[in-house]
Each structure stands twice: as structure tokens, then as C-alpha cells.
MIKERO-747801 format. One record per residue (C-alpha): x, y, z. Coordinates in nm, 4 decimals. Layout:
! residues N
+----------+----------+----------+
!       px !       py !       pz !
+----------+----------+----------+
!        X !        Y !        Z !
...
+----------+----------+----------+
! end
This chain:
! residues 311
+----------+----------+----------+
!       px !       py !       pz !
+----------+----------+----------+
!   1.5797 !  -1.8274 !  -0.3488 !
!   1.3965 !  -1.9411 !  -0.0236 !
!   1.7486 !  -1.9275 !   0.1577 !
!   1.8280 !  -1.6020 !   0.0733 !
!   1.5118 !  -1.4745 !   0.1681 !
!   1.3772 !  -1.6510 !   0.4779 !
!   1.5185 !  -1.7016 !   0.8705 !
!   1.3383 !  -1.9133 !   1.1034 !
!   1.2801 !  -1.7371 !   1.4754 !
!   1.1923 !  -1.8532 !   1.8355 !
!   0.8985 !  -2.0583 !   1.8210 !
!   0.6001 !  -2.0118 !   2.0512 !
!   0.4734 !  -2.3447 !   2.2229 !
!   0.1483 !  -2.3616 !   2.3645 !
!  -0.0384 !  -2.6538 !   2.4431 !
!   0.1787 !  -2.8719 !   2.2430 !
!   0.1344 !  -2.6186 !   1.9159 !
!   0.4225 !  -2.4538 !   1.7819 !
!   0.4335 !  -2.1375 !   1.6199 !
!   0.8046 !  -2.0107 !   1.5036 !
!   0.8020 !  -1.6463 !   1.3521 !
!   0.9923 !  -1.5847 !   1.0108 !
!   1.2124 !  -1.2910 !   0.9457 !
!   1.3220 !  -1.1736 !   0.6222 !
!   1.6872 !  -1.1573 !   0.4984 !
!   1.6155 !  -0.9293 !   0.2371 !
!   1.4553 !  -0.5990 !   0.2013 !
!   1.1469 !  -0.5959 !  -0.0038 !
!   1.1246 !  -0.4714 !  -0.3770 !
!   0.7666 !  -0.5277 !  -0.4757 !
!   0.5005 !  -0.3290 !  -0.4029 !
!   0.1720 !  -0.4257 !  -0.3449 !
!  -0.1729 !  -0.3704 !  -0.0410 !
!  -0.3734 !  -0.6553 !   0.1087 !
!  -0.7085 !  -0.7513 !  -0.0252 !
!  -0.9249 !  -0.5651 !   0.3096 !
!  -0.6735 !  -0.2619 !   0.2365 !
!  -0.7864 !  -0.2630 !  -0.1073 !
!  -1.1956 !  -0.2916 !  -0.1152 !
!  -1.2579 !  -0.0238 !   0.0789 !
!  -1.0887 !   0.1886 !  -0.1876 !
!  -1.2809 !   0.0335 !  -0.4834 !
!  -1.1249 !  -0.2983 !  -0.5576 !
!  -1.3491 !  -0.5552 !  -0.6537 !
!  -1.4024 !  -0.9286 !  -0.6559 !
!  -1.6825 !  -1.0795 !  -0.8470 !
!  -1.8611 !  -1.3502 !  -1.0475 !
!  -1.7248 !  -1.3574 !  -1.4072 !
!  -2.0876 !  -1.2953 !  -1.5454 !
!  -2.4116 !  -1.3020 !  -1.4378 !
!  -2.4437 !  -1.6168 !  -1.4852 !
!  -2.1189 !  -1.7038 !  -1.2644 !
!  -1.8298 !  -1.9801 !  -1.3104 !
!  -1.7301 !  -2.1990 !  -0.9608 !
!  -1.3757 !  -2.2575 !  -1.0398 !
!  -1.3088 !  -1.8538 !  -1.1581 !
!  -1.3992 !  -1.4869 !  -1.0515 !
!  -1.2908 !  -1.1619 !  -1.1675 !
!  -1.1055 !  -0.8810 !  -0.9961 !
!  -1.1337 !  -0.5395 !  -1.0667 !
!  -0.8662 !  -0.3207 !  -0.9776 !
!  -0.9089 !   0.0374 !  -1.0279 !
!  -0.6158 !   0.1545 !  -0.8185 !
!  -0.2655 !   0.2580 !  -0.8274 !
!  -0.1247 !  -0.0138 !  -0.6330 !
!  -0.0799 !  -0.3985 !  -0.7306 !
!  -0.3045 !  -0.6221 !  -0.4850 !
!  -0.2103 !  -0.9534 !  -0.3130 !
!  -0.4589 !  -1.2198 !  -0.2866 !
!  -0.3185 !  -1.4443 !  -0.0640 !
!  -0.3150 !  -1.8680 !  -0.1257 !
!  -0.6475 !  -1.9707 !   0.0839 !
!  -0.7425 !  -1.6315 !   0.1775 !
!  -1.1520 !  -1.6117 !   0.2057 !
!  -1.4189 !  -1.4356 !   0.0120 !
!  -1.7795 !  -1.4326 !   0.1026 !
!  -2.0928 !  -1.3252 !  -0.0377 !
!  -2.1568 !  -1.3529 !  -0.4246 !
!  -2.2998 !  -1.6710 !  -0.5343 !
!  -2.1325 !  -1.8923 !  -0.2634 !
!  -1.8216 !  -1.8072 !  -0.0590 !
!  -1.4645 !  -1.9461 !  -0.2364 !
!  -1.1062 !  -1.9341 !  -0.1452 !
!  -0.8101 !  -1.8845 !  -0.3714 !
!  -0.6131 !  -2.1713 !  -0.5559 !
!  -0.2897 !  -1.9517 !  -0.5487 !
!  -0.1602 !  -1.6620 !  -0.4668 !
!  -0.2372 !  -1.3741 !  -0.7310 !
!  -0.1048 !  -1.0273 !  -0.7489 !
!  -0.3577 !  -0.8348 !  -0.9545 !
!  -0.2187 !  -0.5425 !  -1.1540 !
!  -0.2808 !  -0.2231 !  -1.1156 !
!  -0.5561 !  -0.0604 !  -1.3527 !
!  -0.6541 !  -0.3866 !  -1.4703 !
!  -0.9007 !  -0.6858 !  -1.4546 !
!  -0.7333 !  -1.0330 !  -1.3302 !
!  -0.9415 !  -1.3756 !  -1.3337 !
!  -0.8048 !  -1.5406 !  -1.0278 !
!  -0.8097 !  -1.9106 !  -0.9269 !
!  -1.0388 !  -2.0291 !  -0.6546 !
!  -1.2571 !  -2.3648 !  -0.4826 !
!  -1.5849 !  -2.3294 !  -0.3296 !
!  -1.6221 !  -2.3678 !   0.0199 !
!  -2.0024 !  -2.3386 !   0.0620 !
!  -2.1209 !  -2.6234 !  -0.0978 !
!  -2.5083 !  -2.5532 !  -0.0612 !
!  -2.5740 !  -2.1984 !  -0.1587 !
!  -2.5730 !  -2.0928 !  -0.5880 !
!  -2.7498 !  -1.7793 !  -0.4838 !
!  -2.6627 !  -1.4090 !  -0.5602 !
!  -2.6189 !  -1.2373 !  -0.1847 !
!  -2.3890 !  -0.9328 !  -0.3646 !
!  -2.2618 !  -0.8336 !  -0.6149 !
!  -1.9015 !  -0.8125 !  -0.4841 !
!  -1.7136 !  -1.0260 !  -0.2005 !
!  -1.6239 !  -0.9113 !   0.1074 !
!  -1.2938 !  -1.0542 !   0.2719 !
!  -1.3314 !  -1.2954 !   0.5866 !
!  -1.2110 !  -1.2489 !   0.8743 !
!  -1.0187 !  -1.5783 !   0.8371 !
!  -0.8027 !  -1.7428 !   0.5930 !
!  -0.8722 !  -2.1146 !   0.4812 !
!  -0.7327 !  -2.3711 !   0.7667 !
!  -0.4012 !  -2.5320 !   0.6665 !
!  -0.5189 !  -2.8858 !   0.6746 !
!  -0.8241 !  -2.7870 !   0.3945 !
!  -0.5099 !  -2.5879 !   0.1759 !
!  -0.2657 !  -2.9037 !   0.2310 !
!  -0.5722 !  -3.1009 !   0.0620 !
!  -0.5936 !  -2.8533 !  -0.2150 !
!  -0.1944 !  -2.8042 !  -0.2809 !
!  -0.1543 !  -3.1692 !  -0.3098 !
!  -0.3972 !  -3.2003 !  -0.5707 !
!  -0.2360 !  -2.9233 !  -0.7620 !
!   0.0518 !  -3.0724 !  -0.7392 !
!  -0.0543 !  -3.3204 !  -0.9485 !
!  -0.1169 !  -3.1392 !  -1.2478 !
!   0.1744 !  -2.8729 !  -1.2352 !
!   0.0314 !  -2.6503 !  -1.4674 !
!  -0.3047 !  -2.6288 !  -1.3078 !
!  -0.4364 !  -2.3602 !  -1.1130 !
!  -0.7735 !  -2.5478 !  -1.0746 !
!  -0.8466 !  -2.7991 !  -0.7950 !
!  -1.0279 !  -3.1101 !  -0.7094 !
!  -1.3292 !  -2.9181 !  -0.6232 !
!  -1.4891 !  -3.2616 !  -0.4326 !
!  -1.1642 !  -3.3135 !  -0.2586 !
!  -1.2575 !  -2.9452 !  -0.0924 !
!  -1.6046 !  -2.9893 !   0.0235 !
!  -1.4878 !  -3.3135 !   0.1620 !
!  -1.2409 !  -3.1906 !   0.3780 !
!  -1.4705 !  -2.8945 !   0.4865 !
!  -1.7478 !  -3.1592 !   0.5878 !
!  -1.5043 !  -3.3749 !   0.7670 !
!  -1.3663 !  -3.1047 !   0.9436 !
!  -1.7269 !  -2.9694 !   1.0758 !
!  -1.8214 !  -3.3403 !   1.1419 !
!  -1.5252 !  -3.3570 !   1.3724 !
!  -1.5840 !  -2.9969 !   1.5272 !
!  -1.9688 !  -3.1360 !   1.5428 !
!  -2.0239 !  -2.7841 !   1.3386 !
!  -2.3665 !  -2.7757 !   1.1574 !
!  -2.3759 !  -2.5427 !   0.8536 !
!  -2.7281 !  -2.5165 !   0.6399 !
!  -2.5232 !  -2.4192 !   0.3506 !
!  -2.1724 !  -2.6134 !   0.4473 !
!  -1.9912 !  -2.2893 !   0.4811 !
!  -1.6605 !  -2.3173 !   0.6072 !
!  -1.7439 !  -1.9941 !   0.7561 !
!  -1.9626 !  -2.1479 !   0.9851 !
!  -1.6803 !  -2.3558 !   1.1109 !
!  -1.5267 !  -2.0475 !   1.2342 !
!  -1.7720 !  -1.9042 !   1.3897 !
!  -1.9174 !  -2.1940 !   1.5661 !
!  -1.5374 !  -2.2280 !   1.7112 !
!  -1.4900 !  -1.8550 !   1.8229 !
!  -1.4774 !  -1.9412 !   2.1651 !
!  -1.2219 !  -2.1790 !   2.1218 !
!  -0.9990 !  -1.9717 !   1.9329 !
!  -1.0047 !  -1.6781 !   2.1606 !
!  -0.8622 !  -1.8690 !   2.4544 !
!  -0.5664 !  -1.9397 !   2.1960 !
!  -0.4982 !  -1.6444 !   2.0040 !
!  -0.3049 !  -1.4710 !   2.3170 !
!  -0.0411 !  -1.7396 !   2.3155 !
!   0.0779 !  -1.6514 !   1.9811 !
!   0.1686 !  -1.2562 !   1.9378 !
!   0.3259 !  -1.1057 !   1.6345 !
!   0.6709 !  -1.0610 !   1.6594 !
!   0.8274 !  -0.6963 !   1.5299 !
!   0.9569 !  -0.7147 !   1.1837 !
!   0.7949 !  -1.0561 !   1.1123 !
!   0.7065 !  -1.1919 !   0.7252 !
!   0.6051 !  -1.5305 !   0.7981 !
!   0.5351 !  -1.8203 !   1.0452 !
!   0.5707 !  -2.1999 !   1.0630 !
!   0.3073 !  -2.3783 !   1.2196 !
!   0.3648 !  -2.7685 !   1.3484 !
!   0.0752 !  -2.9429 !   1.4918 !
!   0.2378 !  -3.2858 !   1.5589 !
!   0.3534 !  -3.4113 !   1.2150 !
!   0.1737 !  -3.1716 !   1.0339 !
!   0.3500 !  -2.8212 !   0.9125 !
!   0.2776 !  -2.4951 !   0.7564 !
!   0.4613 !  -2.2549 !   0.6503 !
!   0.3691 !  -1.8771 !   0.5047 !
!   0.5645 !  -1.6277 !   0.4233 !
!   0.5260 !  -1.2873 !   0.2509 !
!   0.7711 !  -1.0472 !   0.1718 !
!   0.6599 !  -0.7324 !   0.3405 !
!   0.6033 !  -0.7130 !   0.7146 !
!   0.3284 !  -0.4597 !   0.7160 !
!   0.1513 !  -0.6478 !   0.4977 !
!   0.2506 !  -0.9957 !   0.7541 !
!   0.0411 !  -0.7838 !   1.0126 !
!  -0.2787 !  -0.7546 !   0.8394 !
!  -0.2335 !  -1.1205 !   0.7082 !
!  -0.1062 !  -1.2579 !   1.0407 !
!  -0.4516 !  -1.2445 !   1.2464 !
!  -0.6350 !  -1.4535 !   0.9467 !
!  -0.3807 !  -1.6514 !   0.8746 !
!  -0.4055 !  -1.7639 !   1.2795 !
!  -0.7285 !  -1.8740 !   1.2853 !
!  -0.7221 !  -2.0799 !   1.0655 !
!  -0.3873 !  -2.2087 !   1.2210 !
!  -0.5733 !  -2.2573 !   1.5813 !
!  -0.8877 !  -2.3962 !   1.3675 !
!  -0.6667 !  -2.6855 !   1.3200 !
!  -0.5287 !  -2.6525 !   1.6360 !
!  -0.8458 !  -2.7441 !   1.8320 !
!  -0.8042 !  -3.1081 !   1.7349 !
!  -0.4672 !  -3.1597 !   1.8180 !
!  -0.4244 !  -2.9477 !   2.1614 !
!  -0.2065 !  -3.0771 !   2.4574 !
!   0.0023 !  -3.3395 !   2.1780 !
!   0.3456 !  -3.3660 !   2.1034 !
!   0.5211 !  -3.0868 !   2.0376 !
!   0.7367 !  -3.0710 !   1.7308 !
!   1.1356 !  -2.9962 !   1.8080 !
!   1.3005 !  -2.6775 !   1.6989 !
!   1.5271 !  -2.9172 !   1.4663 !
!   1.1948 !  -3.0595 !   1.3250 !
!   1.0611 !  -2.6929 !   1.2443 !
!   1.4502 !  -2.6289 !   1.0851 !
!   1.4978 !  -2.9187 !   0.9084 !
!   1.1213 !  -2.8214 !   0.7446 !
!   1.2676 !  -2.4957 !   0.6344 !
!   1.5735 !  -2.6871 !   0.4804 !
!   1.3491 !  -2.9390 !   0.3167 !
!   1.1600 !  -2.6534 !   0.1420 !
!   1.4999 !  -2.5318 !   0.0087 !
!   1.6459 !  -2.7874 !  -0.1071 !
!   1.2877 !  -2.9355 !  -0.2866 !
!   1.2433 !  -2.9447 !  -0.6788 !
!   1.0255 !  -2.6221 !  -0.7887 !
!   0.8816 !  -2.5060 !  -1.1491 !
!   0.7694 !  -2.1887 !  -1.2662 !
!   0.4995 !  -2.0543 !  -1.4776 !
!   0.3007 !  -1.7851 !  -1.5702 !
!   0.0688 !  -1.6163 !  -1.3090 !
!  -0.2635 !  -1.5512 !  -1.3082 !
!  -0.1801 !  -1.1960 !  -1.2464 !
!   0.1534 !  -1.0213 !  -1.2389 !
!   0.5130 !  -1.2604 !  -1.1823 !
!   0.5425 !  -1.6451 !  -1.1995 !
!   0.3815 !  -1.9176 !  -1.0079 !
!   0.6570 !  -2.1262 !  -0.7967 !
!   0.5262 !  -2.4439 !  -0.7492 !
!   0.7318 !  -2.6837 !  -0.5114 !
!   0.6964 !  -3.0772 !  -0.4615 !
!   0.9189 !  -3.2706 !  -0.2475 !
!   1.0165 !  -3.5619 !  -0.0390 !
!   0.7419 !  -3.4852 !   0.2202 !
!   0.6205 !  -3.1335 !   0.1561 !
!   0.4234 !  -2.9420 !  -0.1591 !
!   0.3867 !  -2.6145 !  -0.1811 !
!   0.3203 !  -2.2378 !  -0.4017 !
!   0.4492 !  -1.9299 !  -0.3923 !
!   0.4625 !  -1.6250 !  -0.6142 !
!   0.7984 !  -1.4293 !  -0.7553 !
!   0.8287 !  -1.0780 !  -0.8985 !
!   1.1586 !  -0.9775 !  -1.1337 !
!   1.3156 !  -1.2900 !  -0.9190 !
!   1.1895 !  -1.1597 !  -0.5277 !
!   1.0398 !  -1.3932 !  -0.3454 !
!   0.7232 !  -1.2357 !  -0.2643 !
!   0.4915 !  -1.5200 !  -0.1224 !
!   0.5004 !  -1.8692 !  -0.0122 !
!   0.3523 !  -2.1368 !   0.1592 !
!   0.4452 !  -2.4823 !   0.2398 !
!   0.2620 !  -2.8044 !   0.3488 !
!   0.3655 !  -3.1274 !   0.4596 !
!   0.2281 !  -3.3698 !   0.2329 !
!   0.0994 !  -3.7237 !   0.2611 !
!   0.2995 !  -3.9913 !   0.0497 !
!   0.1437 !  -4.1066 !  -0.2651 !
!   0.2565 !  -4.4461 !  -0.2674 !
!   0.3048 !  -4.4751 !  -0.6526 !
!  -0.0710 !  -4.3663 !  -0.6995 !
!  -0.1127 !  -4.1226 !  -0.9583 !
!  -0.3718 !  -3.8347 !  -0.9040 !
!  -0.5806 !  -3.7059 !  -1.1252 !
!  -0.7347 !  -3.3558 !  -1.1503 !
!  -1.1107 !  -3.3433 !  -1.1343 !
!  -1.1963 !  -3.0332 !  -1.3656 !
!  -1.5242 !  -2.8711 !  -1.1994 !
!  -1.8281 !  -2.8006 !  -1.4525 !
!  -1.7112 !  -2.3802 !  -1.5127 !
!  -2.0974 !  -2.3254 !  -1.4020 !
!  -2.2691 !  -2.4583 !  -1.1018 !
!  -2.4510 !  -2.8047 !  -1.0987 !
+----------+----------+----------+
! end
């Protein structure tokens, strides 16, 4: 399925990061709007209740049109700010509970009563984390919810980021300047679905069936590309054979499917090397992202099942 559906472009090198654009080989079946197309028209994401759930919230979708929450996109506000487990495409007319991890580790306070979408999606290092551990458990949408504030504290540690609430958010904006002087480097190419991102021996891969939707995703997805980026600047840069022999990888790894959390089947990938998710519709392709993934030297992981309310 990935074969038929995904061709690997130029890459982009700048300051020893590469960025290679994906194309599509197909044309695109599904239908379906981005998460910031679909609030402003009445889509909501909330707590379950009032009294909320960490590992869970509840969309809303009053529309006509199927919505696409995207593997590690952001929410904010609420109770504390999460990002999603999977990808989810939440049905029109209906109520989905979707997947996610906290990534505000201080803050169980109401701020609203619905999330708004951040500017950035969750940097690839902190979803390689969270894939790996749902690898583990391949029917899991959950996560090691410790594993997650770990990484987000290590990685504003080594950005010397201070958060009062640990917000990964914070992160971001702390950075800004930093990302600016990188964002120019690495334009969206015309007709482009998806990118692969190598920062030395580490690689990411998103795709998405539709490129309109690519451009609105393509700008979040970057940050939190270049939020990794900023610790591994002027390094080797990964070969174009590297980047292809990724894509082949990906291909060629074992996958499962299972039901979604909304509409079509979780794909769930695990490899020599790589893990990854991705979404299908009536047998489309319609998302996916891949991670390199560390070796678990016989070790078997366990998933840590977060309290459903706060501690």
C-alpha cells in the first residue's frame, strides 16, 4: 500500500538537515478538513466530563465533512494541553473519543471549555518516544504517559526552556527565534502530501493523502521538525540513498490493522529499525508517519496505563 501511494522528491539540505518532499502516486478518494479548518465552523474538542479523563477527550463534530486529527497534532486550553496518540478521522455528525498524552504536566485547571489548535505539531523526537511505546502493546491507543513528560522535560532542559506548568508549548515559543531563521530553507513544494525529515540518524516521515490539506499541516508539522533541528544543526547530513532506503524500509516492514478510534483502520507498522501509524479508508492510504526507532535489545516494554482522571 505505501508503494503505491508514496514517491520520495528532491530533498532540501540546510545546515546539515534534510527535508525531501513526498508526492502522491495516487489521486485521493477520502474526504475529509483539517482540525483549524474545522473549529471555526463549530467542531469541538473537549474534556469527556466535567470532571475530565488525561488519557481521552471528546470531539464533537457537527458538520458535513469528516475531520482529520493528525498523529501529534496539539491542543491547548481545557484542563491541560494534550496531543494525539494516533491519527483519528472523526465522522461526520457524530461524537468520537480520540486518543491523546498530556504535555503540560503542571496545570489540572479548566482554562476553556473547548481546545484551540497550536500553532505547532508535537516534535518528532517526543512522537518517536510515544510510537515506540505503542508499539509495544499493538492494540493500544494509550501511551506511557511518564515516558511523555520525560521527554518534554529533557527536551526543555536541553533548550534551557523554563515552563511554570511544563508546557511543551513553552518550548516553542521560547525557540521562535530560532525557528524563524530556519523555516525559509524549507518551502512547500506544489502538489506535495508528505515530507521526510533526517536529522543525522534520526528520520521522520508524514504523509497525508490530500495536498491541500499537506499545506495547512505542512507549517506545524515544521516546527516541530526545526524544534528538533536546533540540537543537531551544522551535523552530518543524511544521503539521498539513506532517505530512499527509509522509504523502502517502511514498505517492506510488518504492519497490523485494527479498528479506529473514528472512521477506517489503524495501520500500525514495526520494523527492523523504524515504528510507525497510519490511518486507511475503504483500503486508501490516507495518513502516515514513520519513526526510526531505537533497538530493544530483547527488553520487553510494558505499557504504563495512566489513572483515566488526573493525580
Amino acid at each position: 500500500m505505501i508503494e503505491e501511494s508514496i514517491q520520495l522528491g528532491e530533498p532540501v539540505v540546510h545546515r546539515g538537515v534534510v527535508i525531501a518532499p513526498l508526492f502522491p502516486r495516487r489521486q485521493p478518494v477520502a474526504s475529509y478538513v483539517t482540525l483549524e479548518e474545522a473549529i471555526p465552523l463549530g467542531f469541538q474538542v473537549g474534556e469527556v466530563d466535567e470532571a475530565g479523563s488525561v488519557p481521552e477527550l471528546l470531539a464533537r463534530n457537527p458538520l458535513d465533512a469528516n475531520v482529520l486529527l493528525y498523529d501529534g497534532e496539539e491542543l491547548l486550553g481545557a484542563k491541560q494541553n494534550r496531543i494525539l496518540n494516533v491519527t483519528v478521522l472523526a465522522a461526520a455528525g457524530a461524537e468520537t473519543r480520540i486518543p491523546v498524552s498530556c504535555v503540560e504536566v503542571g496545570r489540572w485547571s479548566s482554562r476553556s471549555a473547548a481546545f484551540a489548535s497550536s500553532p505547532s505539531h508535537a516534535y518528532p523526537e517526543l512522537r518517536r518516544v510515544k510510537a515506540q511505546r505503542l508499539s509495544a502493546e499493538p492494540l493500544a491507543r494509550g501511551t506511557a504517559q511518564g515516558a511523555v513528560w520525560d521527554e518534554v522535560r529533557g527536551k526543555a532542559a536541553r533548550l534551557g526552556v523554563h515552563s511554570p506548568t511544563g508546557a511543551q508549548r513553552d518550548i516553542f515559543a521560547a525557540r521562535e527565534n530560532d525557528l524563524v531563521g530556519l523555516r525559509r530553507a524549507f518551502p512547500l513544494a506544489s502538489g506535495q502530501t508528505g515530507a521526510l525529515l533526517a536529522l543525522g540518524d534520526r528520520i521522520c516521515l508524514d504523509y497525508v493523502s490530500r495536498p491541500e490539506t499537506f499545506v495547512r499541516l505542512y507549517p506545524k508539522l515544521l516546527d516541530g521538525y526545526l524544534l528538533d533541528a536546533v540540537e543537531h544543526l551544522d551535523g552530518k547530513s543524511a544521503s539521498e540513498e539513506r532517505l530512499a532506503g527509509f522509504l523502502v524500509a517502511a514498505e517492506s516492514a510488518p504492519s497490523k490493522r485494527q479498528p479506529s478510534a473514528g472512521l477506517g483502520e489503524d495501520l500500525r507498522l514495526a520494523g527492523a529499525g523504524l515504528v510507525g501509524s497510519g490511518l486507511t479508508l475503504e483500503d486508501e492510504l490516507v495518513q502516515l508517519c514513520v519513526f526510526s526507532a531505537d533497538k530493544q535489545r530483547g527488553r520487553t516494554t510494558t505499557i504504563e496505563r495512566p489513572s483515566s482522571r488526573a493525580a
